[in-house]
PALUM-11784 format. One line per 2 residues: number of its first residue (from 1); their letters; for each residue x, z, y of C-alpha. Coordinates in steps of 0.2 Angstrom, whole numbers. Layout:
# PALUM-11784
NUM> a> X Z Y; ...
***
This chain:
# PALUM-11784
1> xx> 133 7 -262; 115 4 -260
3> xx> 110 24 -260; 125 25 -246
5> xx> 117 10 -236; 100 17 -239
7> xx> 106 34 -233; 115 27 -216
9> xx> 99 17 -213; 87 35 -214
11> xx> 101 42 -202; 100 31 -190
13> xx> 80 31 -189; 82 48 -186
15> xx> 94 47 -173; 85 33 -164
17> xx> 68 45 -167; 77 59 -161
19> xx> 86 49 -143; 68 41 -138
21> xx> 61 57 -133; 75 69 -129
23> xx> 77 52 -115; 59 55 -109
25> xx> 59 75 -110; 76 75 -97
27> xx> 67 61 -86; 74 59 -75
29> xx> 93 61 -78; 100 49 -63
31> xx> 94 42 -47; 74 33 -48
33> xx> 73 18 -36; 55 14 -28
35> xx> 51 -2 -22; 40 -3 -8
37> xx> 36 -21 0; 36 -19 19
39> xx> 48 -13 33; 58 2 35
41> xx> 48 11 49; 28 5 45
43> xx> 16 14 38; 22 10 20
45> xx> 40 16 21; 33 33 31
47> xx> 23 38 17; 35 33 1
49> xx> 48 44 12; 36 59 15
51> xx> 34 56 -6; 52 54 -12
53> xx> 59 67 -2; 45 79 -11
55> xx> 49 69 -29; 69 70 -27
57> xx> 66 90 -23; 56 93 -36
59> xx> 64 86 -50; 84 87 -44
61> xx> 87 67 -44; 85 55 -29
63> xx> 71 44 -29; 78 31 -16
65> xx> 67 19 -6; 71 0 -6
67> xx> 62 -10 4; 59 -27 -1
69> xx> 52 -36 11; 42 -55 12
71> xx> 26 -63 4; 14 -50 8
73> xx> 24 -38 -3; 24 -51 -17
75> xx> 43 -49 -18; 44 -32 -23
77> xx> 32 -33 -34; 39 -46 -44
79> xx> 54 -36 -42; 46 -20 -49
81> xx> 39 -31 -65; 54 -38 -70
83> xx> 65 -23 -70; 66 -12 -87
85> xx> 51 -3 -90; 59 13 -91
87> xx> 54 23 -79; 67 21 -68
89> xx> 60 7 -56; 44 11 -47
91> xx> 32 2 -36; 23 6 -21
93> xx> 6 3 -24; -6 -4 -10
95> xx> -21 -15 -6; -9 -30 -4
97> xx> -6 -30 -24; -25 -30 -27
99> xx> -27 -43 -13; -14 -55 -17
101> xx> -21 -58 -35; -35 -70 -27
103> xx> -26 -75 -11; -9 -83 -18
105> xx> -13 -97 -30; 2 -96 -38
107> xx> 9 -76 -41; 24 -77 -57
109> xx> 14 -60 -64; -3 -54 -65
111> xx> -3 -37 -56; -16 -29 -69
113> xx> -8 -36 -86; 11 -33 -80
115> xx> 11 -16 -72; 6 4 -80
117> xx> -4 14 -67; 6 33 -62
119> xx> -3 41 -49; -12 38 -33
121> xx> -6 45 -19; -19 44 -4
123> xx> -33 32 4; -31 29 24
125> xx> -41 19 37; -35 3 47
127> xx> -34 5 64; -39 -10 77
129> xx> -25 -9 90; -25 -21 105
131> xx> -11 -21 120; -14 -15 135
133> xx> -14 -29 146; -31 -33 134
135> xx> -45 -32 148; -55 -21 134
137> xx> -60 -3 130; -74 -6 116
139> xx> -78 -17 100; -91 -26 108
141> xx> -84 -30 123; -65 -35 112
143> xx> -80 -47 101; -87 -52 119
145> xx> -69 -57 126; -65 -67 108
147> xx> -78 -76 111; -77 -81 128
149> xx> -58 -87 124; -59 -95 106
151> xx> -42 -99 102; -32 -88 113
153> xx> -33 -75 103; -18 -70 92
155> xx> -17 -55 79; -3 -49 70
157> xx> -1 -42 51; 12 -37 40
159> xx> 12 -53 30; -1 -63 18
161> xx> -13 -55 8; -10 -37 15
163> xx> -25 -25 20; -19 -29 39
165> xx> -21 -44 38; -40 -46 26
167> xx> -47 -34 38; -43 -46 51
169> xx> -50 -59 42; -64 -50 37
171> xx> -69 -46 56; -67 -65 62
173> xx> -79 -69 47; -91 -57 52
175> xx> -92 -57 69; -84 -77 73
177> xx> -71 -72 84; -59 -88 82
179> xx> -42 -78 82; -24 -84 77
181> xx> -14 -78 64; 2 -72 66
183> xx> 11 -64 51; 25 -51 53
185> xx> 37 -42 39; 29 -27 42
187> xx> 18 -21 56; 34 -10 64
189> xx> 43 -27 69; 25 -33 77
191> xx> 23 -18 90; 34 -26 100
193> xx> 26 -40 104; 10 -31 104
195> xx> 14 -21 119; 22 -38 129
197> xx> 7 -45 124; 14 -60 114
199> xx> 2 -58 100; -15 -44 106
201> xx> -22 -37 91; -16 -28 74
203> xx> -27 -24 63; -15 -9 56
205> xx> -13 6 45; -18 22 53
207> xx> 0 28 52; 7 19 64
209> xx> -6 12 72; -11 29 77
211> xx> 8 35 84; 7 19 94
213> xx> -9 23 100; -6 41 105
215> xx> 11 37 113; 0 23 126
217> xx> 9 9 118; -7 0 111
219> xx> -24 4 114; -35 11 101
221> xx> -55 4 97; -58 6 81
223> xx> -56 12 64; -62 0 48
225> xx> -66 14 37; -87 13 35
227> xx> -87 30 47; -76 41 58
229> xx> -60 45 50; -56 65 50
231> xx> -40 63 58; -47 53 72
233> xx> -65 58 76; -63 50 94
235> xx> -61 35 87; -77 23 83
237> xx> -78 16 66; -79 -3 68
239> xx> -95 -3 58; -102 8 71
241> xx> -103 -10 79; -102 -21 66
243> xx> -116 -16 52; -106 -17 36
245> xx> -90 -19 41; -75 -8 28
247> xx> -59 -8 24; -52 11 19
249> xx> -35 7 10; -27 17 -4
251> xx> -9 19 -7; -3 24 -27
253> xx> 13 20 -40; 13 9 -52
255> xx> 27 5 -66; 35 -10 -75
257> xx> 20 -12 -92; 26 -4 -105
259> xx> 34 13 -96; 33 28 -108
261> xx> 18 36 -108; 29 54 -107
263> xx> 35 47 -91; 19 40 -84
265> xx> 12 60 -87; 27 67 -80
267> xx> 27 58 -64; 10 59 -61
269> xx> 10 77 -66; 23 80 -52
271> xx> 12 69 -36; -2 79 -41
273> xx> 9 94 -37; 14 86 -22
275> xx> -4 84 -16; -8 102 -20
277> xx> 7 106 -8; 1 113 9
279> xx> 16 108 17; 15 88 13
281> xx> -3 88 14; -1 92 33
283> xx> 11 78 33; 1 66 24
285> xx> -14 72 39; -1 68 54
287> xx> 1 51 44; -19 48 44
289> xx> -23 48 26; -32 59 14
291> xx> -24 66 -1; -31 57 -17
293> xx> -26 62 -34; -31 53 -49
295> xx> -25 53 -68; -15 36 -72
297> xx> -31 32 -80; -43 32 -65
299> xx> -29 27 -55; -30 9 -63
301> xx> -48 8 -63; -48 8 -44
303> xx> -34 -3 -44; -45 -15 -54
305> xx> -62 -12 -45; -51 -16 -27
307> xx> -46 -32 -35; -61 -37 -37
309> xx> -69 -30 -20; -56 -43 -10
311> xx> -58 -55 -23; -76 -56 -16
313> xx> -68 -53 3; -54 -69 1
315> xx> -71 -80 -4; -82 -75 10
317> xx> -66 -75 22; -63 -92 15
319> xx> -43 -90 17; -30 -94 3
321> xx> -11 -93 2; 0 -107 -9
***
């Protein structure tokens, strides 16, 4: 009796030794879902879509976009964290989720304990976008017209605690333009009233900001990376007028802690391919950003070291979110 338990027990060790990384080696066998945390149409959602359509390609399963909107991308988040780490549930990585770990004073998770680092994707430039109706063509002269209307000024961003909305912040802190926020779920549903004028200013991702810009909707005066950005070059950097003044933004994947490591490598072994693929390069360019590929490794020591950057901008910005 004991020698035919002991036996079962040794074959089921086996068989559990033998599942785990046959379930790993075939990843993945059904459908990924990837979270993302702003509209369906931004700057956000273009890029996951440029990235899942590669990923779903390359490894014969759909990874299906699912945007979950609200709290500064807080919602998917959590969402992300608290589904099975297995490999099966992604998360659109931004500077929202480095952002919001010092803005919102009371987050269910902490971003850098509860999450595994895959890959980064890209880093991209804001782009300050101002409607038309704005008597304005430069940076001084939008700082200039702040400051002869304090108050009557309105920008919008994609919700608390997103990089469209610190960069804002960080540009009334260092120039003292007194300007009203107005918080959207995405920058995609704000453009509209940009362009009737209801709220002037965004402060958004490249992506969009730039299709808005180059279609006459909005009016383009600067980007917040410290120079010109290389897909813009006509554009002036904010800091050509504003002496210190950055922003650049990185976009990435991260995973529930605890995902298998064979995972981790397989996916980021797979963006990195992506990256090195002329064809979605090109794509990433028309979108404004710069292909960045990093091991999981690197990958979360610059999601830690932008924690801490905005960490320092939420205190000199003096803004906080309950």
């Amino acid at each position: 009796m004991f020698r035919f338990a002991r036996a079962a027990l040794l074959g089921l060790i086996c068989c559990i030794a033998s599942v785990a990384p046959s379930s790993a080696s075939d990843y993945p066998n059904r459908p990924v879902r990837w979270i993302i945390g702003f509209a369906a149409g931004g700057p956000v959602d273009i890029v996951a879509r440029i990235m899942s359509q590669w990923l779903s390609d390359h490894f014969g399963q759909q990874f299906v976009v699912e945007n979950r909107t609200g709290s500064g991308g807080n919602i998917a988040a959590a969402a992300a964290i608290n589904s099975p780490a297995d490999g099966y549930t992604l998360l659109f990585v931004a500077p929202n989720n480095a952002i919001s770990t010092s803005l919102y004073k009371k987050l269910p998770y902490d971003f850098l304990r509860d999450t595994t680092p895959v890959a980064s994707i890209m880093q991209l430039t804001n782009m300050l976008v101002v409607s038309n109706a704005m008597p304005v063509k430069t940076v001084q002269e939008f700082i200039d017209y702040c400051k002869a209307n304090p108050g009557k000024i309105a920008y919008a961003s994609s919700g608390y605690g997103t990089s469209v909305h610190m960069s804002a912040e960080l540009f009334k802190a260092m120039t003292k333009c007194d300007m009203q926020h107005v918080p959207y779920r995405g920058s995609a549903i704000a453009f509209p009233d940009i362009i009737s004028n209801k709220v002037q200013l965004i402060f958004d991702n490249l992506p969009s900001a730039l299709e808005q810009s180059r279609g006459g909707s909005v009016r383009a005066l600067g980007v917040t990376s410290p120079q010109r950005w290389p897909g813009v070059p006509d554009v002036p950097a904010i800091a050509e007028t504003v002496p210190g003044f950055e922003a650049v933004g990185f976009y990435g994947i991260s995973a529930p802690k605890g995902t298998p490591p064979e995972i981790v490598d397989a996916l980021n072994k797979a963006v990195g391919e992506a990256l090195k693929d002329p064809k979605l390069a090109a794509r990433l360019a028309e979108a404004g950003g710069i292909p960045k590929p990093m091991t999981p490794a690197e990958f979360g020591k610059l999601v830690a070291d932008e924690t801490e950057k905005w960490r320092k901008v939420v205190e000199f910005a003096g803004v906080s979110v309950d």
